[in-house]
MDAnalysis code that builds the backbone (N, CA, C; Angstrom):
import MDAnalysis as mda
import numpy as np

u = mda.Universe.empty(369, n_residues=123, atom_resindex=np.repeat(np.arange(123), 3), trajectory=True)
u.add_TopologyAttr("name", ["N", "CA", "C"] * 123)
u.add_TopologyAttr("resid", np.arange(1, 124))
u.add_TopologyAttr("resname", ["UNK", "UNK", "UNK", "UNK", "UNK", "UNK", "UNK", "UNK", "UNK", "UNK", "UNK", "UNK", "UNK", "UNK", "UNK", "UNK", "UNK", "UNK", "UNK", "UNK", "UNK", "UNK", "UNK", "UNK", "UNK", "UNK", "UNK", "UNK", "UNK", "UNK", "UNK", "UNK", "UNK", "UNK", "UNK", "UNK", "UNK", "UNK", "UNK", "UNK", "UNK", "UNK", "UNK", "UNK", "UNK", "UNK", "UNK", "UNK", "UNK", "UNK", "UNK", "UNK", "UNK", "UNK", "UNK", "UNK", "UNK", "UNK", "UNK", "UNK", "UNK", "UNK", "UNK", "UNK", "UNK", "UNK", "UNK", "UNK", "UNK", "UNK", "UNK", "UNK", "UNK", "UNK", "UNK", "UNK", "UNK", "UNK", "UNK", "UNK", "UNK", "UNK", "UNK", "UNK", "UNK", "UNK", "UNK", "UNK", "UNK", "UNK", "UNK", "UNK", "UNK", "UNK", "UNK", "UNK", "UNK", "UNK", "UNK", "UNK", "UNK", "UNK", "UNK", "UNK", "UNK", "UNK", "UNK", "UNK", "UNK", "UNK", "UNK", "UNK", "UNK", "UNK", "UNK", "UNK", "UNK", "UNK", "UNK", "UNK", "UNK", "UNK", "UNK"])
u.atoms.positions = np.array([
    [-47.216, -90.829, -17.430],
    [-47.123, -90.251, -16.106],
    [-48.093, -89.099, -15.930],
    [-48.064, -88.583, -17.046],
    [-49.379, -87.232, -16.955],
    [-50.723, -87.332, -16.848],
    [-50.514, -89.249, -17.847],
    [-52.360, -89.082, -17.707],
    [-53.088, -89.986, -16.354],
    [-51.596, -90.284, -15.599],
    [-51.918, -90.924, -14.238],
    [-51.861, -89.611, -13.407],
    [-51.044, -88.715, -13.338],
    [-51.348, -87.210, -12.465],
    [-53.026, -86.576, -12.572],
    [-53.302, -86.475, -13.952],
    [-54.312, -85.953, -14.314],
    [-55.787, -86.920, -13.623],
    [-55.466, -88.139, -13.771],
    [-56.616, -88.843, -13.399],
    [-56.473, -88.792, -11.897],
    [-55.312, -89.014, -11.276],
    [-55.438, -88.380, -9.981],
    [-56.008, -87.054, -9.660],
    [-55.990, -86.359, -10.416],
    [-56.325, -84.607, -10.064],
    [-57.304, -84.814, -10.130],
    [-58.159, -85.292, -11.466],
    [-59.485, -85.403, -11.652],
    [-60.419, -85.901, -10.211],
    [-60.003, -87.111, -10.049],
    [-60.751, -87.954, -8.854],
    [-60.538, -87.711, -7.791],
    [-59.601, -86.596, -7.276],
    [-59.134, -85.712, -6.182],
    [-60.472, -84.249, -6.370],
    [-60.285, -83.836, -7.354],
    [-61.408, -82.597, -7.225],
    [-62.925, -83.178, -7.218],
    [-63.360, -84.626, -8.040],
    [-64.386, -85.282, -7.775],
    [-64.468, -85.645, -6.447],
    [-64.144, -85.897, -5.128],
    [-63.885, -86.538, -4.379],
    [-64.489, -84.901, -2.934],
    [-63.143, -83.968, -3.610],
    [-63.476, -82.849, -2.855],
    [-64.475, -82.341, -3.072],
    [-65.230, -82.182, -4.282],
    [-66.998, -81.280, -4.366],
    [-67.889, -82.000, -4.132],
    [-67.653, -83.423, -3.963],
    [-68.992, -84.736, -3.856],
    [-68.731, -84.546, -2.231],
    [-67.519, -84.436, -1.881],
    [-67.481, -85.606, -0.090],
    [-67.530, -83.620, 0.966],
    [-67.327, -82.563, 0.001],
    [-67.561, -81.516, 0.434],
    [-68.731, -81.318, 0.838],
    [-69.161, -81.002, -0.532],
    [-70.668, -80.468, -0.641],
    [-71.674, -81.131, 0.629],
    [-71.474, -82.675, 0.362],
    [-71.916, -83.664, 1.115],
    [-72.104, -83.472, 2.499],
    [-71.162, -82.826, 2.902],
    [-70.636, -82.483, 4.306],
    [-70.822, -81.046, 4.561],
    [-71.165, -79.895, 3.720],
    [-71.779, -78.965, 4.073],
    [-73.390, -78.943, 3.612],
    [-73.883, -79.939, 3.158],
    [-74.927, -79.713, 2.902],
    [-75.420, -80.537, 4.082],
    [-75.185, -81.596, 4.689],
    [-75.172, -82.648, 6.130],
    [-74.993, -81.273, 6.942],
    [-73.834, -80.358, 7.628],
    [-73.873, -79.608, 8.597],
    [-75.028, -78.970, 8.575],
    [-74.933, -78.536, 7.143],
    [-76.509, -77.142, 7.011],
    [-77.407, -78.095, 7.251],
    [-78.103, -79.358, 7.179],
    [-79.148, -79.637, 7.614],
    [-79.375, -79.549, 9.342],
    [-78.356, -79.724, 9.935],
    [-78.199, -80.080, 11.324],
    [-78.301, -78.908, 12.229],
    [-77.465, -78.010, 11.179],
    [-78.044, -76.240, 11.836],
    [-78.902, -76.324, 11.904],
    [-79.791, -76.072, 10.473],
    [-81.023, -75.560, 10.235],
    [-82.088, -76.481, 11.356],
    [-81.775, -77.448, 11.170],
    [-83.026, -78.409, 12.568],
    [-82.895, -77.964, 13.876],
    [-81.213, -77.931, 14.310],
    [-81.301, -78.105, 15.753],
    [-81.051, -76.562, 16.055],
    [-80.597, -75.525, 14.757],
    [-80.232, -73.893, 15.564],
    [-82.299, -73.677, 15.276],
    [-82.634, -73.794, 14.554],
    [-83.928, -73.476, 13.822],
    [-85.210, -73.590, 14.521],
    [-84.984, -75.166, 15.037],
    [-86.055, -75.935, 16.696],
    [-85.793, -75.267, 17.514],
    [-84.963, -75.048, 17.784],
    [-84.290, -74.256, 19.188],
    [-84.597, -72.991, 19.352],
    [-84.485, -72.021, 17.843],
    [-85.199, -70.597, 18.081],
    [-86.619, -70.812, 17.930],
    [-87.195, -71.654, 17.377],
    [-88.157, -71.719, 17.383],
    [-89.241, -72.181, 19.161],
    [-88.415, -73.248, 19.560],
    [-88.985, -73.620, 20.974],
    [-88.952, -72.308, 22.049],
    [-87.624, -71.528, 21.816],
    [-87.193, -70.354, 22.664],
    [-88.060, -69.414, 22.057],
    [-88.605, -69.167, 21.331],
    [-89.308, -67.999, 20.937],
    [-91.030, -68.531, 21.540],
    [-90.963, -69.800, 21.342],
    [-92.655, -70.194, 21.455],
    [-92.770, -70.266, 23.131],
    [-91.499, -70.772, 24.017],
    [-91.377, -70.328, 25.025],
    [-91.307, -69.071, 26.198],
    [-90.985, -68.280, 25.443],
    [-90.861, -66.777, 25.684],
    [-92.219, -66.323, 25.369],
    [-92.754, -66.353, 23.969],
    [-94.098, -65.996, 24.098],
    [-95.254, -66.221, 25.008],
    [-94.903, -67.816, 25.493],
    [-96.118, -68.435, 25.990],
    [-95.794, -67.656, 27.416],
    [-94.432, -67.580, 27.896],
    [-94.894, -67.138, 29.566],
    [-95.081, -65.858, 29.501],
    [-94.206, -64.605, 28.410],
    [-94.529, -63.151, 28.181],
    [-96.375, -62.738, 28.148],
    [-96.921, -63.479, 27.037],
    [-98.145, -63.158, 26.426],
    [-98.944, -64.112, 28.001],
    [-98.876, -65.046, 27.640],
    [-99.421, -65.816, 28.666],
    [-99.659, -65.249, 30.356],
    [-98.646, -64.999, 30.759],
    [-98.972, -64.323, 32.087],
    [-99.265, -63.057, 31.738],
    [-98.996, -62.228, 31.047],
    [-99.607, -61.029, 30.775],
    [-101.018, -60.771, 30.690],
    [-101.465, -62.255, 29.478],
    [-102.860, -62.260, 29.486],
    [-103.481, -62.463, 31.071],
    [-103.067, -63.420, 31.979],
    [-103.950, -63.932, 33.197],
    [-103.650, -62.605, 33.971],
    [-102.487, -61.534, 34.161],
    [-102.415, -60.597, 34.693],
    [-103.449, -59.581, 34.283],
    [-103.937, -59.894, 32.985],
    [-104.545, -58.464, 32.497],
    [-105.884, -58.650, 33.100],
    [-106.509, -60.435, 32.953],
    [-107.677, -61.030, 32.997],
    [-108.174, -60.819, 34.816],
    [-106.511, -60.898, 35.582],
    [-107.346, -60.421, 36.727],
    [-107.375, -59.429, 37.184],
    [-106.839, -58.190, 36.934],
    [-106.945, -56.998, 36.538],
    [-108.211, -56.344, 36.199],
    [-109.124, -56.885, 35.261],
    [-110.116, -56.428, 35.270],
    [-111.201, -56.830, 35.838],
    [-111.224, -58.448, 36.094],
    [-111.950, -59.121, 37.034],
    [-112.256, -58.095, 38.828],
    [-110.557, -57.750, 39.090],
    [-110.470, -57.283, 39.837],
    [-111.863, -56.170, 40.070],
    [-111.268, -55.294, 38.836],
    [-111.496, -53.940, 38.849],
    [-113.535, -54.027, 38.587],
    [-113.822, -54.885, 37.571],
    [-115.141, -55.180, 37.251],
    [-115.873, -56.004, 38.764],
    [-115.214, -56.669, 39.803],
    [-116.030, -56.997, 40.733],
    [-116.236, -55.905, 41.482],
    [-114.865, -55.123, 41.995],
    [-115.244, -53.756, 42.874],
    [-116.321, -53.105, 42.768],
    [-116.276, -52.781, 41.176],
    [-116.975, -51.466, 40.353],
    [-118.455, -52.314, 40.899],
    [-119.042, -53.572, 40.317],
    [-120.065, -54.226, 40.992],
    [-120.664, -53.947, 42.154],
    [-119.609, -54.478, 43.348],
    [-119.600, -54.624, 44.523],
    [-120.739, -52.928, 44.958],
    [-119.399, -52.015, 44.720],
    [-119.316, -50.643, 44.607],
    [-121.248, -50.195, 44.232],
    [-121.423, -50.728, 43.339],
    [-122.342, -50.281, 42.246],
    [-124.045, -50.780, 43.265],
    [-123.641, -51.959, 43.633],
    [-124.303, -52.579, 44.876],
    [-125.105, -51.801, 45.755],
    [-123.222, -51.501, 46.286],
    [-123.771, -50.929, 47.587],
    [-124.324, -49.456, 47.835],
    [-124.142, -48.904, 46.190],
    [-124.554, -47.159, 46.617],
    [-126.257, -47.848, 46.144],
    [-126.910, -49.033, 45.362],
    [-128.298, -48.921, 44.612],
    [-128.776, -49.367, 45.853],
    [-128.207, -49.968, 46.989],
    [-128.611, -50.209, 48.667],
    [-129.171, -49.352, 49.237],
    [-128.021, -48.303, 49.390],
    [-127.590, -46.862, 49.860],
    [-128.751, -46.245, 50.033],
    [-129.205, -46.163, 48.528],
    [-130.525, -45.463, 48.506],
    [-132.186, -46.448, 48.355],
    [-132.089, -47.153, 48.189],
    [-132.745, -48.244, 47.704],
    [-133.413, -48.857, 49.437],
    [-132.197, -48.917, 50.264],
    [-133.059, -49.476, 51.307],
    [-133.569, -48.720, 52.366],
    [-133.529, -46.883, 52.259],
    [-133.311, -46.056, 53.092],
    [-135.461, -45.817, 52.828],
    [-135.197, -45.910, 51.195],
    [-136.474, -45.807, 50.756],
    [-137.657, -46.636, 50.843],
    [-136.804, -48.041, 51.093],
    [-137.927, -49.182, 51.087],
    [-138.108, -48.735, 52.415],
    [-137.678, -48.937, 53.555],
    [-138.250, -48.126, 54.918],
    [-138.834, -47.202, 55.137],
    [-138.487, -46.290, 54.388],
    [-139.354, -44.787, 54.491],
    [-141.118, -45.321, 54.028],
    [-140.521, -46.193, 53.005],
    [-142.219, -46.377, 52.120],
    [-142.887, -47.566, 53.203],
    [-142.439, -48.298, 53.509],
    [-142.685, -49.080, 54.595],
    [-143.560, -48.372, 55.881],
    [-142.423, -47.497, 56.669],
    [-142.624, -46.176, 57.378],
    [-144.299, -45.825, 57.127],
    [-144.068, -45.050, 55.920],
    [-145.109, -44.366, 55.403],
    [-146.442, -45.008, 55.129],
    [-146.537, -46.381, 54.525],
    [-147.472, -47.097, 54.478],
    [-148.001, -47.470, 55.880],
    [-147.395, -47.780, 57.036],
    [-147.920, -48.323, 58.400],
    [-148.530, -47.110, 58.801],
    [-147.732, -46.122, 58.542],
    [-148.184, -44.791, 59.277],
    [-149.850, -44.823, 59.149],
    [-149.966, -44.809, 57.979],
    [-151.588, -44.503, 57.233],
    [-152.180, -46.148, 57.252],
    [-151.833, -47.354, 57.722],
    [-152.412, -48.174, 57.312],
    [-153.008, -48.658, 58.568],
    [-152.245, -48.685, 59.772],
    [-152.359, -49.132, 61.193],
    [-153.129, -48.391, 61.783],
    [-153.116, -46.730, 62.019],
    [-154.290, -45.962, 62.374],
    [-155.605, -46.464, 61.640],
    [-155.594, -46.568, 60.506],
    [-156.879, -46.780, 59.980],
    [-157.630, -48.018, 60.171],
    [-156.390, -49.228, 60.216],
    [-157.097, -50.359, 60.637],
    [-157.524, -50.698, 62.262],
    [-157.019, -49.414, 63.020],
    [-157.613, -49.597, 64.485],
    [-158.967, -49.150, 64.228],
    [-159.157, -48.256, 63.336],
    [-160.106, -46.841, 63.275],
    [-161.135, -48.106, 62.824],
    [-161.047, -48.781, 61.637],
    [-162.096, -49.612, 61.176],
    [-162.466, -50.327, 62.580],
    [-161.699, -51.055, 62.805],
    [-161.341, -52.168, 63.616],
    [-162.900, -51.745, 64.832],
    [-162.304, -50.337, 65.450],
    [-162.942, -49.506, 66.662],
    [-164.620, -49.490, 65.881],
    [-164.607, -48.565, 64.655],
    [-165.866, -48.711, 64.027],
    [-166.841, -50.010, 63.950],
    [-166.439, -51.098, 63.615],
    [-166.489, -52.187, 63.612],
    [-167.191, -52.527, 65.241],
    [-166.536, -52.653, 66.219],
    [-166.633, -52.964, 67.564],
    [-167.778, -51.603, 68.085],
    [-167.773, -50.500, 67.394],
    [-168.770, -49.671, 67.970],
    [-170.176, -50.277, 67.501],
    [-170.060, -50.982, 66.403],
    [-171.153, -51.341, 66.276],
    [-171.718, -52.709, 66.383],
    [-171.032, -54.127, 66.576],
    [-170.914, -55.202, 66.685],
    [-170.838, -55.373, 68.525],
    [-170.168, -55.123, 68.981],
    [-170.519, -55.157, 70.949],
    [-172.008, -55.066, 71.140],
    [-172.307, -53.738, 70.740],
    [-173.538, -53.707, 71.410],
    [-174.798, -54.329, 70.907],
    [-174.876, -54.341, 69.176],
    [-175.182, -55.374, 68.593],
    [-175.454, -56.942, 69.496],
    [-174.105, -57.436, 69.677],
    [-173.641, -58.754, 70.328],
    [-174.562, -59.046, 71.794],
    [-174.321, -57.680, 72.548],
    [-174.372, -57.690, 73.951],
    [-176.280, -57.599, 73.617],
    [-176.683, -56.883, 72.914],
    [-178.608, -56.884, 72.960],
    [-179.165, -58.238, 72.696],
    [-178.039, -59.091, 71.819],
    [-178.401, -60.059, 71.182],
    [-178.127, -61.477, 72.363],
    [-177.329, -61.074, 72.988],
    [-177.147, -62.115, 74.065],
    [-178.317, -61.886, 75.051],
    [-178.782, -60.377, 75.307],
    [-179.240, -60.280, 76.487],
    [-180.925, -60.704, 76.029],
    [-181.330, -60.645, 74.466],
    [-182.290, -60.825, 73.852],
    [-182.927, -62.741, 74.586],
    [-181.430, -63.222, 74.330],
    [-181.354, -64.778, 73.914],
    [-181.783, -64.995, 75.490],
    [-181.179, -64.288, 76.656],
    [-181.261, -64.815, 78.294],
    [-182.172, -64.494, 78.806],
])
């Protein structure tokens, strides 16, 4: 009778550390995949829209700030830039247009009458 108790006990505690273990080592795999994927997807998720829009926020942020500064940068090298091309413009006709009447007149002081002796030579 004892060594039928005993072989029962035996194949009762074999039974409980094989069909145990079995079954916590089965749960722990099922954690570890589906708690494990899961922090893992939630973390890669969180990053991607945290970092992610942060980055395109930062990117137009400076886009922003780097076209103004441009824009900005533009319009003061205008500012002065086209006040001067006129002035030099200005300044060049000033001295260039008198002088080319002046030739022009020189020219005709001496070519008319030139012209006019030479016609009246020819009639």
């Amino acid at each position: 009778g004892n060594f039928i108790a005993g072989l029962y006990w035996t194949v009762g505690q074999l039974h409980h550390w094989t069909v145990g273990q079995l079954h916590l080592w089965t749960v722990g795999q099922l954690h570890h995949w589906t708690v494990g994927q899961l922090h893992l997807w939630t973390l890669g998720q969180l990053h991607h829209w945290t970092v992610g829009q942060l980055h395109l926020w930062t990117v137009g942020q400076l886009h922003h700030w780097s076209v103004s500064l441009h824009l900005w940068t533009v319009g003061q090298f205008h500012r002065w830039t086209v006040p001067l091309h006129l002035w030099t413009v200005g300044q060049l006709h000033h001295w260039t247009v008198p002088r080319h009447f002046l030739n022009v007149g020189q020219l005709h002081r001496w070519t008319v009458p030139l012209h006019l002796w030479t016609v009246g030579q020819l009639h």
